[in-house]
C-alpha positions as a Markdown table, in Angstrom:
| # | Residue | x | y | z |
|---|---|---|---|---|
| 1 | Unk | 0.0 | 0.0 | 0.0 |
| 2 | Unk | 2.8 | 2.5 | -1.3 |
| 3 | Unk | 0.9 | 5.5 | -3.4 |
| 4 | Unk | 1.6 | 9.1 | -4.1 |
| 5 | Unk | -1.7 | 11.8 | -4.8 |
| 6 | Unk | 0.8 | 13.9 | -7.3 |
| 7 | Unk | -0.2 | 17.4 | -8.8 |
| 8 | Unk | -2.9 | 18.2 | -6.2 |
| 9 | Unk | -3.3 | 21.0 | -3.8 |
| 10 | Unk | -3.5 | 20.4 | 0.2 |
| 11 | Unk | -6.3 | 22.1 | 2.5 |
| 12 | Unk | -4.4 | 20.5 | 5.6 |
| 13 | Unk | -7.2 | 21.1 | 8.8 |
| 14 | Unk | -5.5 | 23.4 | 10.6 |
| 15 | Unk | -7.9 | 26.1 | 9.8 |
| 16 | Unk | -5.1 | 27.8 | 8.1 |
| 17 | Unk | -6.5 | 29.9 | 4.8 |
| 18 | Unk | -3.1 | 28.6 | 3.2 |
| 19 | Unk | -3.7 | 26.2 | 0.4 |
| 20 | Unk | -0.5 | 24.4 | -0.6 |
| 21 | Unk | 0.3 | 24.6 | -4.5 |
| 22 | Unk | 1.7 | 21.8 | -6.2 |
| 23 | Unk | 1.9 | 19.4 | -3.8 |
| 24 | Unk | 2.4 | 15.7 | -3.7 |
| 25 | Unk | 1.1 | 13.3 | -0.6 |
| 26 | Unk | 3.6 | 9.9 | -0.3 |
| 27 | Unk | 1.4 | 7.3 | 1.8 |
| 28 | Unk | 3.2 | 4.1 | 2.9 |
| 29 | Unk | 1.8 | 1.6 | 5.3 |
| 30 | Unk | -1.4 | 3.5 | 6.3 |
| 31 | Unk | 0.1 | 6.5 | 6.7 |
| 32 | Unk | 1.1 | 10.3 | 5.3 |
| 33 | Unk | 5.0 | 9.6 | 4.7 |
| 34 | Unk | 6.0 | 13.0 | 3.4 |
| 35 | Unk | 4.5 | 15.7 | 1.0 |
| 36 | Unk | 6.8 | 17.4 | -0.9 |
| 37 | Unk | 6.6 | 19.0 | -4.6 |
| 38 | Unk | 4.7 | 17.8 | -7.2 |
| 39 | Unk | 7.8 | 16.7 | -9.4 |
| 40 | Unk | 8.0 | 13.2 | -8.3 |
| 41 | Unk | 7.6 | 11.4 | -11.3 |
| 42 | Unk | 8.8 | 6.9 | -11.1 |
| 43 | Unk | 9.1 | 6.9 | -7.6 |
| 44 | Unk | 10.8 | 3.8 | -6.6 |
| 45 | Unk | 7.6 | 1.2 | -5.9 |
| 46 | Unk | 5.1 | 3.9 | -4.9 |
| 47 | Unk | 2.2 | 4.3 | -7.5 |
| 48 | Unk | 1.6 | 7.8 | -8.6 |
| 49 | Unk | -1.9 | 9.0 | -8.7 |
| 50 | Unk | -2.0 | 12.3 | -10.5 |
| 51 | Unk | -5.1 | 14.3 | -9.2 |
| 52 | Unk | -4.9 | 17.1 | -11.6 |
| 53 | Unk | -4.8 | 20.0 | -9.3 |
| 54 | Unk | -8.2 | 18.4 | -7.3 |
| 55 | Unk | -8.4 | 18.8 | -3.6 |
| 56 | Unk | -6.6 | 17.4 | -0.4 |
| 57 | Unk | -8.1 | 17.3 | 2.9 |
| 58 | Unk | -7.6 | 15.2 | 6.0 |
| 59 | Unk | -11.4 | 13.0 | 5.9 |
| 60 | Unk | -14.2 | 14.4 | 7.9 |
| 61 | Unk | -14.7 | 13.2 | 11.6 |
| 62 | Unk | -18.4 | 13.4 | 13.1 |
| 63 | Unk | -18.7 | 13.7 | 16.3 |
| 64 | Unk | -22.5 | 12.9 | 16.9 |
| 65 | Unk | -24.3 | 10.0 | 15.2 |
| 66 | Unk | -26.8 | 7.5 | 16.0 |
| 67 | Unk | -25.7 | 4.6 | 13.4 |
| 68 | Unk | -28.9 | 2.9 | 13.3 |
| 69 | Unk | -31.0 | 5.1 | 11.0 |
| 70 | Unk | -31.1 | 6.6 | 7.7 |
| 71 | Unk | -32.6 | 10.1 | 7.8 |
| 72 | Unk | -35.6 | 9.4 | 5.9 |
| 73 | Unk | -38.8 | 10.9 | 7.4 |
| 74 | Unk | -40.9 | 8.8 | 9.2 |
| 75 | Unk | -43.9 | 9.1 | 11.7 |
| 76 | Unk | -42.6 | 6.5 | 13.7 |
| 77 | Unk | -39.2 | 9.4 | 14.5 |
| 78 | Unk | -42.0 | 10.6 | 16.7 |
| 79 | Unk | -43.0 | 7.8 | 19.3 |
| 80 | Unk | -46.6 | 6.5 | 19.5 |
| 81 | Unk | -47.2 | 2.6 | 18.3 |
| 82 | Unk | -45.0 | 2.5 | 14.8 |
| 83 | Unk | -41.6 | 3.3 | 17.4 |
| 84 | Unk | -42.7 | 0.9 | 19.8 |
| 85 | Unk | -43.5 | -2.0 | 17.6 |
| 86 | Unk | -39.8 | -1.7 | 15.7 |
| 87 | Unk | -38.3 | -1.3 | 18.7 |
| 88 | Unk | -39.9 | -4.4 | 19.6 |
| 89 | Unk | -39.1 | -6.5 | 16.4 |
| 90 | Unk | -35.0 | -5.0 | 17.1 |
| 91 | Unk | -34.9 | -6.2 | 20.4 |
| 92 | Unk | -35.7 | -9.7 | 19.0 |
| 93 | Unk | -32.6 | -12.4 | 17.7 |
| 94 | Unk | -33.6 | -11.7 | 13.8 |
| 95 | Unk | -34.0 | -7.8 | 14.8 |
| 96 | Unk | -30.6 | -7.7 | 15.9 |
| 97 | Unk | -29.7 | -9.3 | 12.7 |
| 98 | Unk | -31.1 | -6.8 | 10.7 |
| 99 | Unk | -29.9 | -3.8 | 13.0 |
| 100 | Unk | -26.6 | -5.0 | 12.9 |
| 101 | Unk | -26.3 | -5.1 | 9.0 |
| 102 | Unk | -28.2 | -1.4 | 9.0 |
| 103 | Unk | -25.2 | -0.8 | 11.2 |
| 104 | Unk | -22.2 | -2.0 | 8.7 |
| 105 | Unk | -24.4 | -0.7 | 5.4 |
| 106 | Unk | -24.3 | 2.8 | 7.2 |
| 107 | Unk | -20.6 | 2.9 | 8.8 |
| 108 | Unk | -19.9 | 2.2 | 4.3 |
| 109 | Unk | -21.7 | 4.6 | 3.3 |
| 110 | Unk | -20.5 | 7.3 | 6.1 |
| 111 | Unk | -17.3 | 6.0 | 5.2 |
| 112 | Unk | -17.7 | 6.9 | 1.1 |
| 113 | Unk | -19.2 | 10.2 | 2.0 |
| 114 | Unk | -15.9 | 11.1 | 3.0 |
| 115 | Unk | -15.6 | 10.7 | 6.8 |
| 116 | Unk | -12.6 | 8.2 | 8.4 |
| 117 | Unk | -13.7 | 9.2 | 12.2 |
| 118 | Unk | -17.5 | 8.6 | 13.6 |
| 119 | Unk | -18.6 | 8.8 | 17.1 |
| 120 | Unk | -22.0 | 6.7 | 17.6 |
| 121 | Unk | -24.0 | 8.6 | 20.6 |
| 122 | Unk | -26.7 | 6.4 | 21.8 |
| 123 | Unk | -28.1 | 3.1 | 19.5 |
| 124 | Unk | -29.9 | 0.0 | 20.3 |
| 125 | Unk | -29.0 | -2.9 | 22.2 |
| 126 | Unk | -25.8 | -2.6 | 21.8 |
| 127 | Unk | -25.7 | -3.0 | 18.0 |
| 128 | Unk | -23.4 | -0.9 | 17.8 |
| 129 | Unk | -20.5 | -1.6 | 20.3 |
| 130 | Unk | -21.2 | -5.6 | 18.3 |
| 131 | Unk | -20.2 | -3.5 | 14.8 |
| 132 | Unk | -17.7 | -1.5 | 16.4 |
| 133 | Unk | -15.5 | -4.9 | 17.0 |
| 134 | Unk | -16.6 | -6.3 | 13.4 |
| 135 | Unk | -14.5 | -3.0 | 12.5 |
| 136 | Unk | -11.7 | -3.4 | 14.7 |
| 137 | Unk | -11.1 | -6.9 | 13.6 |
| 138 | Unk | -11.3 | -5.5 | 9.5 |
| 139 | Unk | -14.4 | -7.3 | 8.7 |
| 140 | Unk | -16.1 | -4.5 | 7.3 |
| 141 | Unk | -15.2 | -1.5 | 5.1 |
| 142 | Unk | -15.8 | 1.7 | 7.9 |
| 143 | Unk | -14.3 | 4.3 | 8.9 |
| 144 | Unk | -12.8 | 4.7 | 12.7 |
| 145 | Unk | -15.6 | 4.1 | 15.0 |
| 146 | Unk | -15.9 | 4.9 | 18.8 |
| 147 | Unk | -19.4 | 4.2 | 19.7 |
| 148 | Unk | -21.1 | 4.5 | 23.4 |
| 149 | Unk | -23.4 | 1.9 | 23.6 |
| 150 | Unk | -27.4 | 2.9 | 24.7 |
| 151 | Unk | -27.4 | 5.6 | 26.8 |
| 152 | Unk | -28.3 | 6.0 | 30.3 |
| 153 | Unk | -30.9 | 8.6 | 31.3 |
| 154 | Unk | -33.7 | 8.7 | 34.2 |
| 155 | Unk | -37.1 | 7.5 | 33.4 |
| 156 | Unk | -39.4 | 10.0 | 31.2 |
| 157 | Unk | -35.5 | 11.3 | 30.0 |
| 158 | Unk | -34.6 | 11.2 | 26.3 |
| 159 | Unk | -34.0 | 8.3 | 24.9 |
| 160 | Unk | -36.1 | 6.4 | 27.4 |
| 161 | Unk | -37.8 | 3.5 | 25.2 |
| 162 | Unk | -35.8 | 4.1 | 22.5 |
| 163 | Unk | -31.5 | 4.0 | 22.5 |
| 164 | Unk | -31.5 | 4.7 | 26.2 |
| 165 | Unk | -31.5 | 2.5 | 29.5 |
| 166 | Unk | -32.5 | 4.1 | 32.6 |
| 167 | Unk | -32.5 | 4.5 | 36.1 |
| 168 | Unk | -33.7 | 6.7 | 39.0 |
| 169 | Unk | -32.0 | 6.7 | 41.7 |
| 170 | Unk | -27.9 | 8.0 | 41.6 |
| 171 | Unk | -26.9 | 4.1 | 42.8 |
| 172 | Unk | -29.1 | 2.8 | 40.4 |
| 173 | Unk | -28.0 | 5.0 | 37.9 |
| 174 | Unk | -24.2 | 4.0 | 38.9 |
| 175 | Unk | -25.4 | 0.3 | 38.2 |
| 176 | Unk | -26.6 | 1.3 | 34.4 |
| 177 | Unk | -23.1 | 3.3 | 33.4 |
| 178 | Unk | -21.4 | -0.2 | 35.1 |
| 179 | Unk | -23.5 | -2.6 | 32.7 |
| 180 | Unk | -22.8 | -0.5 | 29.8 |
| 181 | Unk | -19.0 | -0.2 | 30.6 |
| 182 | Unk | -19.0 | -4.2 | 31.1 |
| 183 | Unk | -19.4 | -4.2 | 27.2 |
| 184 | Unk | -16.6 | -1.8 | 26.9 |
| 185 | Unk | -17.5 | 1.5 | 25.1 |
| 186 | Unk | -15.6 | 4.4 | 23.7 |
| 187 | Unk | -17.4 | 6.6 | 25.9 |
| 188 | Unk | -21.0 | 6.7 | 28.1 |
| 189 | Unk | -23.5 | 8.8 | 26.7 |
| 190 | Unk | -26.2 | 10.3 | 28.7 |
| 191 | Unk | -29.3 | 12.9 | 28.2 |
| 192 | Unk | -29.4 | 16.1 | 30.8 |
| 193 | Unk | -32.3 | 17.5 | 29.3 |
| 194 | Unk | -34.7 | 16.2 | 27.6 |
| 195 | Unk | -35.1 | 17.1 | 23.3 |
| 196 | Unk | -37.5 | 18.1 | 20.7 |
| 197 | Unk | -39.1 | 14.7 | 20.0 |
| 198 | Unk | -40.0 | 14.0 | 23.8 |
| 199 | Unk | -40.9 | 17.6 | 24.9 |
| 200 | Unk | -44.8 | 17.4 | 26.4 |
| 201 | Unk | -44.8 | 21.4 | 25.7 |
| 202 | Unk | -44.4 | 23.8 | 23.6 |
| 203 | Unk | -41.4 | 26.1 | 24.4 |
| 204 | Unk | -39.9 | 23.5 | 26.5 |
| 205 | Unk | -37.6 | 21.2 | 24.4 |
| 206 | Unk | -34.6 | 21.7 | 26.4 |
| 207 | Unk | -36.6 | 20.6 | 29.9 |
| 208 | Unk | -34.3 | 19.4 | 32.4 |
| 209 | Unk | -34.6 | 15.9 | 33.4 |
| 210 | Unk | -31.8 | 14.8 | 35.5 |
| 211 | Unk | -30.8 | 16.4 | 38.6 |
| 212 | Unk | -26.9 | 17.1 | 39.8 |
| 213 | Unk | -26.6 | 14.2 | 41.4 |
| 214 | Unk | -28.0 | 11.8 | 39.1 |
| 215 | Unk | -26.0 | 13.4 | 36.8 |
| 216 | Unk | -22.4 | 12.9 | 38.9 |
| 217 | Unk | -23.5 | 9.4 | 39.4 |
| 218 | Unk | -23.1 | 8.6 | 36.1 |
| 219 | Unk | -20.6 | 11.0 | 35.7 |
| 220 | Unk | -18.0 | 9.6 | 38.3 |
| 221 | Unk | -18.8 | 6.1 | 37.5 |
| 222 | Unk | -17.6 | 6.7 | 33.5 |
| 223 | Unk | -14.7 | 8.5 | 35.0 |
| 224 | Unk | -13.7 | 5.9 | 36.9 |
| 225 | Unk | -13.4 | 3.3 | 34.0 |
| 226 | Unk | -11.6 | 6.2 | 31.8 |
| 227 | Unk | -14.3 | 6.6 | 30.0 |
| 228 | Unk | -15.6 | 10.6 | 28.8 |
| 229 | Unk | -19.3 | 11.9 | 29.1 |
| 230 | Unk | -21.4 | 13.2 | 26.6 |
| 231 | Unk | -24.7 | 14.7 | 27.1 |
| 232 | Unk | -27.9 | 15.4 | 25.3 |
| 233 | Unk | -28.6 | 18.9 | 26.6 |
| 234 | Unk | -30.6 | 21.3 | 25.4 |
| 235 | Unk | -31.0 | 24.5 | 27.8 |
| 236 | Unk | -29.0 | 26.6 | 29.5 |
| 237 | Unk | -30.1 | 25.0 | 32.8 |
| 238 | Unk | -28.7 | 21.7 | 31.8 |
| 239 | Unk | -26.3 | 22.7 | 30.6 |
| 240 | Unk | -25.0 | 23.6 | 34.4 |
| 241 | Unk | -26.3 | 20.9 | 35.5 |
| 242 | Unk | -24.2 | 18.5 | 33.1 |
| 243 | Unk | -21.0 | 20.4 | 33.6 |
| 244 | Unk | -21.1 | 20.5 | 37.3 |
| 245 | Unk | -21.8 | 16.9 | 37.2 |
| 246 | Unk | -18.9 | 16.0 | 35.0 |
| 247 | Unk | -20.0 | 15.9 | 31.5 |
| 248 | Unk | -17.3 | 16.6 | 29.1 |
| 249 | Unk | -18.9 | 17.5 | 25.9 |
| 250 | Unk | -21.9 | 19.2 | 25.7 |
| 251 | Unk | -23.9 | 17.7 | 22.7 |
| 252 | Unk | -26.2 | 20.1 | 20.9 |
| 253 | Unk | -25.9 | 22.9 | 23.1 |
| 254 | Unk | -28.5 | 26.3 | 24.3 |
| 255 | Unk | -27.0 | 30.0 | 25.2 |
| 256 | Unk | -24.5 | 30.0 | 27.4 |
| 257 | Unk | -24.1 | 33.2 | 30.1 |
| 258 | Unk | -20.7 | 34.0 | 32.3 |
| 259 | Unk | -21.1 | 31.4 | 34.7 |
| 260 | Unk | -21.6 | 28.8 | 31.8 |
| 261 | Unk | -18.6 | 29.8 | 29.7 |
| 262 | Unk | -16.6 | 29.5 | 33.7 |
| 263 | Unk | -17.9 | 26.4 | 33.8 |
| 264 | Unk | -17.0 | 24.8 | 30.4 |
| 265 | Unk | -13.6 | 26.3 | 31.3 |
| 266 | Unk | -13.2 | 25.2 | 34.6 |
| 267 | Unk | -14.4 | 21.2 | 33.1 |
| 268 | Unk | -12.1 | 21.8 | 30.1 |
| 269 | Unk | -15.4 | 20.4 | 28.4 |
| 270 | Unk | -16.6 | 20.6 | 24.2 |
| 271 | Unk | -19.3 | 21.5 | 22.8 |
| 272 | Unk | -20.3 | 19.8 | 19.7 |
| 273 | Unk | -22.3 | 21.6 | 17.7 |
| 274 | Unk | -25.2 | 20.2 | 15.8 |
| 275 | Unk | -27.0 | 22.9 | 13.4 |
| 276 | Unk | -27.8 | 19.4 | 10.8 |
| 277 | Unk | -31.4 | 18.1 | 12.7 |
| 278 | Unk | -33.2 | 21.2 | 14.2 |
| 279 | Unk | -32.7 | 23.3 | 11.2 |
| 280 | Unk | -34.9 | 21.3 | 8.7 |
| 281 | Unk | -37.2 | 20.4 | 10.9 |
| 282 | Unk | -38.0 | 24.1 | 12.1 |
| 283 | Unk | -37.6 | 25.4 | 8.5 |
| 284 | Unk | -39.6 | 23.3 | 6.3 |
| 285 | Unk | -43.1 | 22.6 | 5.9 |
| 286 | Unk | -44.8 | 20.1 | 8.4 |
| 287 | Unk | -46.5 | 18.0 | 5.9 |
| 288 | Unk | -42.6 | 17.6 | 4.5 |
| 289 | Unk | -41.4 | 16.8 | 8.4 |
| 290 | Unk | -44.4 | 14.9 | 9.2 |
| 291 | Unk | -44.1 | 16.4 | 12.5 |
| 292 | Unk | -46.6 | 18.1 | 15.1 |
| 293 | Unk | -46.9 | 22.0 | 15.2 |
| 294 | Unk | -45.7 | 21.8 | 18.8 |
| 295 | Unk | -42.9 | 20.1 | 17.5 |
| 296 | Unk | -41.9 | 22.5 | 14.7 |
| 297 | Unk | -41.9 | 25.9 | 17.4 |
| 298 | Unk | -39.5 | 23.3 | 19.5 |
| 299 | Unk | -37.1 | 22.8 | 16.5 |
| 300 | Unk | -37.0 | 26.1 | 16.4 |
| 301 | Unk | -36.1 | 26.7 | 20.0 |
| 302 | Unk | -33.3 | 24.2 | 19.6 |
| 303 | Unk | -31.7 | 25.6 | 16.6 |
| 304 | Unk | -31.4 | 29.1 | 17.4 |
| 305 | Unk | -30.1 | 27.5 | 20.7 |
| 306 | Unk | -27.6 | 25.8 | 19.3 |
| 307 | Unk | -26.4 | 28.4 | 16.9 |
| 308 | Unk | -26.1 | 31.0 | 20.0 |
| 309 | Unk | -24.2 | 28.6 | 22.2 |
| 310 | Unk | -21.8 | 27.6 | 19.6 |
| 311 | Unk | -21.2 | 31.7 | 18.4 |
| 312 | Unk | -20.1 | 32.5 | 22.6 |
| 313 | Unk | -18.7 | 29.4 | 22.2 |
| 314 | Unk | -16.1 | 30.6 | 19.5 |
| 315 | Unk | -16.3 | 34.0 | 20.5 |
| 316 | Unk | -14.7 | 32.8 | 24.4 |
| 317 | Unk | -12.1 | 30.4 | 22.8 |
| 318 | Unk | -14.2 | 27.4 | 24.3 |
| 319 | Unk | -13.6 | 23.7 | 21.8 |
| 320 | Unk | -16.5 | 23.2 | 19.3 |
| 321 | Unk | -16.4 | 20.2 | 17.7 |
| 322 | Unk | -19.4 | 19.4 | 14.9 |
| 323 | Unk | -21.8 | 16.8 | 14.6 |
| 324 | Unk | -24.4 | 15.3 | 12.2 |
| 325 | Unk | -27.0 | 13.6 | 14.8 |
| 326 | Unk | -27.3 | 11.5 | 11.8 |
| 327 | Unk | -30.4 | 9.3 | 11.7 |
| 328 | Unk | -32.6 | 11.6 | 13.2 |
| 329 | Unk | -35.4 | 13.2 | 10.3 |
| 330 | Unk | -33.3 | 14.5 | 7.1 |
| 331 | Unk | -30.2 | 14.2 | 8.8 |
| 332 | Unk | -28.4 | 11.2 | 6.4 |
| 333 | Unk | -25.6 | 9.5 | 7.4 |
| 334 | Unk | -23.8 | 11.0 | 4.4 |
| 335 | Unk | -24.2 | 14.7 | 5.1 |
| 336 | Unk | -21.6 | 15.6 | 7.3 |
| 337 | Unk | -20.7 | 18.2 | 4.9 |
| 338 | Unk | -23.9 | 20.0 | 5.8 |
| 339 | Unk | -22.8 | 20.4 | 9.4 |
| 340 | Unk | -19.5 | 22.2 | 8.1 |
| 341 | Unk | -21.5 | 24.5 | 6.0 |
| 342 | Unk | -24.6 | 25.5 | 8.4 |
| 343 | Unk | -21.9 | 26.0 | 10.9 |
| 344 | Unk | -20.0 | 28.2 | 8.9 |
| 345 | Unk | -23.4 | 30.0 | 7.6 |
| 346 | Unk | -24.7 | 30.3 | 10.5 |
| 347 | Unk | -22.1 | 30.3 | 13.5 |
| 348 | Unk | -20.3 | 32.9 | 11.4 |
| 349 | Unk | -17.3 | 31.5 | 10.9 |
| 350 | Unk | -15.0 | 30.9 | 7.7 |
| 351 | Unk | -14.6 | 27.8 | 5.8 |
| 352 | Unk | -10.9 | 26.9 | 6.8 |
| 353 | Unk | -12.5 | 27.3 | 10.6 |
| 354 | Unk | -15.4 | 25.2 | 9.5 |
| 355 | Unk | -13.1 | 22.8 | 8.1 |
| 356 | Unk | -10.7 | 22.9 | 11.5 |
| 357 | Unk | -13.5 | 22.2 | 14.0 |
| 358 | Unk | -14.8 | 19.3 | 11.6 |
| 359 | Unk | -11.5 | 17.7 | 11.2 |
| 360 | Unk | -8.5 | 18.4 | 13.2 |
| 361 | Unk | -10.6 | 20.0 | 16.3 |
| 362 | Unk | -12.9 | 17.2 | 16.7 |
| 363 | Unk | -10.0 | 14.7 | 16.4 |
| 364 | Unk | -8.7 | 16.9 | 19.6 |
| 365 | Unk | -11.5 | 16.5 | 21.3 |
| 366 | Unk | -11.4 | 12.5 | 21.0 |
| 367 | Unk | -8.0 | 13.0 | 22.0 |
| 368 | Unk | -7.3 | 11.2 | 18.8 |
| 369 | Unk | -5.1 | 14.3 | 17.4 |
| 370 | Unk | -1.8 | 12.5 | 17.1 |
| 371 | Unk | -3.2 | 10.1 | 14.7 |
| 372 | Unk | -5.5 | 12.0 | 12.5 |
| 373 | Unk | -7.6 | 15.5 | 11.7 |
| 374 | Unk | -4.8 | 16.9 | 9.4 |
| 375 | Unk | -2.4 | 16.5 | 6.5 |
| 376 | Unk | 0.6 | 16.3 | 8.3 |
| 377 | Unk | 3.8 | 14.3 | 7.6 |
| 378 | Unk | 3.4 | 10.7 | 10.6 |
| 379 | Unk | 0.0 | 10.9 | 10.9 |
| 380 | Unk | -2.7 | 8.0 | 9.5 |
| 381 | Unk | -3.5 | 8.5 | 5.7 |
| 382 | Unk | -7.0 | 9.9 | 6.4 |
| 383 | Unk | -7.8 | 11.8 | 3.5 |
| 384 | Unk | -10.6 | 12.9 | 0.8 |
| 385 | Unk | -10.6 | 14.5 | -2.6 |
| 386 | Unk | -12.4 | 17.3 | -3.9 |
| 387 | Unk | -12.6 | 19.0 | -7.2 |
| 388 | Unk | -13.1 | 22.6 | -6.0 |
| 389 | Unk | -11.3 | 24.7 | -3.7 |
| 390 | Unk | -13.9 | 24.1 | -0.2 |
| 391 | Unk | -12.4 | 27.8 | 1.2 |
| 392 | Unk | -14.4 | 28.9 | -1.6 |
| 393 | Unk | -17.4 | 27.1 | -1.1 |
| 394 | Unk | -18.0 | 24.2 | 1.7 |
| 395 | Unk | -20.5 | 22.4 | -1.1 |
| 396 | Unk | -17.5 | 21.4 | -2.8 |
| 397 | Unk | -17.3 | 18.9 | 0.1 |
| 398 | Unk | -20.6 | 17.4 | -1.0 |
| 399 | Unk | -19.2 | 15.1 | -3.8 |
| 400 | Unk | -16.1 | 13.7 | -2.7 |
| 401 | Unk | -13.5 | 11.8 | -5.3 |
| 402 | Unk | -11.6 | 9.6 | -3.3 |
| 403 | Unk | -11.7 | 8.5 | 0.2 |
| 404 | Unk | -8.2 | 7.3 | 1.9 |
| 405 | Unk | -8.9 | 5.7 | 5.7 |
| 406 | Unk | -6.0 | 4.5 | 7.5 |
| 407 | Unk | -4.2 | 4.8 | 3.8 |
| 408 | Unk | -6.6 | 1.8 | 2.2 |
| 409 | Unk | -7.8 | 3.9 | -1.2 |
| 410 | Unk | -11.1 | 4.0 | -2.1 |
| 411 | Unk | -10.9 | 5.2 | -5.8 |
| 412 | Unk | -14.6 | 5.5 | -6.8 |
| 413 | Unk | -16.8 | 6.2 | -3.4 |
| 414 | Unk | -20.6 | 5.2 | -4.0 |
| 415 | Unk | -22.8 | 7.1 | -2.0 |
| 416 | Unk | -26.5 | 5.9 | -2.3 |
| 417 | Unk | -28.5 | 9.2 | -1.7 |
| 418 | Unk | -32.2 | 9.8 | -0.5 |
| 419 | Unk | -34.0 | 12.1 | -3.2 |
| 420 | Unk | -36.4 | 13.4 | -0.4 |
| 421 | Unk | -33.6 | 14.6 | 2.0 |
| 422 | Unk | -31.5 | 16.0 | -0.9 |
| 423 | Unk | -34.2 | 17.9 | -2.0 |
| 424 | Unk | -35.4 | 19.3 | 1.0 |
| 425 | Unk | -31.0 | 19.8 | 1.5 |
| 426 | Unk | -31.3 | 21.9 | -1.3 |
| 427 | Unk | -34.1 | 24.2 | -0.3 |
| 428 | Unk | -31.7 | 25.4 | 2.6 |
| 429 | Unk | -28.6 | 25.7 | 0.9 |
């Protein structure tokens, strides 16, 4: 596995504006060897790839997925009998069958969309700590995946019925975060607050669910096994709640005030911003969404929440790392790009910044920053082609050429795409 990308032009993920000219990327055994000139014609056993002046970037990293879905817009996204009944049929043998190969058609397809790091927040049974091992042992094409295993909330929290096991009581809770780190997680997700699909009211998404010490239960349990916290949180409230209970990324996020901004400080916690699921669903039509009214005014609550925290964020020098929350409605497991581009939109950021948080931040963040999030000379071959310049326009990052994970070359990436979420994609571009 001895290639060079010749003739092509390097963003590297540094969030530097800098594109380097001419370049050529030498990748031996997995990983980014040297990059050097352009002029590097027969090298000695290393095939030469000649990009034509395309596009060089380190591969995407998304820091928030649920691997189970697909994004497609369903009634069932929403509770009531459709949810229950295929939670049912996946808690069966043959459900766990089919949600495993869901699992390994998805981490593919993530994988040819350009992105060589995923975090899974919160899936079924765990279906997706079983994939996560499929990839470690190199059954399956997928990118790097750290996965947390169901989550562990209070009764009535989010995720309760669905991706989430629960308990009341901070020793109970204690137990749950011990039987999820029995099957040896990347991390132990749990949900502060509760979210836009659960909400009982209008104007209260973001409703706090578990207290500070239900919240340090689970907190100091994880920490104990070495193990980070996210949290579902989705008001300011909870948001001091998780932090003073030990949370170390924020997922989603609200506004944050002086005392919040302290806090995240204080923690040296993230927040991952996740502009991808609340936008649609707040900005297109219901009969589209296939959601409640109730739900629509909460979507709307959460966006401009998240968009606020993550600009004091920035503004105060706290981490953002970006996220997808793929699976939930309109959110694919292919359009991390999206994220990159509301955030820049939206957060008011550049493109190179867009492109740092979504590559070499987020690799920080996992504490994974030795190994990948740039294109830099040691590190793993983690890398995607582009035809146009992405400082110019973050779209460009929509079709990607070639995928390199851990230096295995993916010439031709097939990404199957979902007409309905591309078009409703394209109605907020």
């Amino acid at each position: 596995m001895k290639y060079v990308l010749r003739n092509c032009r390097i963003v590297d993920g540094t969030g530097s504006e800098t594109v380097r000219e001419n370049a050529a990327v030498w990748v031996k055994n997995g990983r980014i060897r040297k990059i050097t000139g352009a002029d590097v014609a027969g090298p000695d056993g290393y095939e030469v790839i000649d990009l034509g002046g395309k596009y060089v970037l380190p591969g995407m990293i998304n820091m928030h997925a649920h691997l189970f879905g697909t994004g497609r817009p369903s009634k069932s996204m929403g509770g009531g009998g459709a949810q229950k009944a295929i939670i049912r049929f996946a808690s069966t043998g043959a459900g766990g069958v089919v949600l495993r190969s869901m699992i390994k058609s998805n981490l593919k397809t993530i994988l040819h969309s350009g992105v060589t790091t995923v975090r899974g927040v919160g899936d079924l049974f765990y279906s997706d700590i079983a994939v996560r091992d499929m990839v470690a042992a190199g059954r399956i094409e997928a990118p790097r995946t750290l996965v947390s295993g169901p989550a562990v909330t209070v009764p009535g929290g989010h995720g309760d019925g669905t991706f989430a096991i629960i308990g009341s009581s901070p020793l109970e809770l204690r137990a749950r975060t011990e039987e999820v780190c029995s099957h040896h997680p990347d991390l132990i997700k749990t949900c502060v607050t509760g979210g836009v699909m659960d909400a009982k009211k209008e104007g209260e998404p973001g409703e706090l669910k578990m207290s500070l010490e239900q919240t340090k239960a689970v907190c100091d349990t994880a920490h104990a096994h070495g193990l980070k916290v996210a949290s579902h949180t989705e008001s300011s409230e909870g948001i001091r709640v998780a932090l003073q209970g030990g949370v170390d990324t924020i997922e989603h996020g609200a506004p944050l005030d002086e005392e919040l901004i302290s806090l995240f400080r204080e923690r040296n916690a993230a927040l991952i911003c996740t502009i991808s699921p609340a936008l649609p669903l707040s900005e297109l039509d219901a009969s589209v969404t296939m959601l409640s009214p109730m739900a629509q005014v909460n979507s709307r609550i959460v966006a401009d929440g998240v968009i606020s925290g993550a600009k004091t964020a920035v503004a105060n020098g706290i981490p953002v790392g970006l996220g997808t929350d793929a699976s939930c409605p309109f959110v694919s497991q292919y359009n991390t790009w999206a994220e990159l581009y509301w955030f820049a939109k939206y957060v008011g950021v550049s493109n190179a910044y867009a492109i740092f948080c979504g590559t070499l931040q987020n690799a920080r963040i996992l504490g994974i920053d030795d190994e990948t999030g740039s294109v830099e000379e040691g590190k793993a071959a983690d890398l995607i082609v582009v035809k146009d310049n992405p400082l110019d326009d973050l779209r460009a990052l929509r079709n990607v050429e070639m995928v390199a994970c851990g230096g295995r070359l993916i010439r031709d990436p097939q990404v199957k795409k979902i007409p309905v979420i591309e078009e409703q994609i394209d109605r907020l571009l």
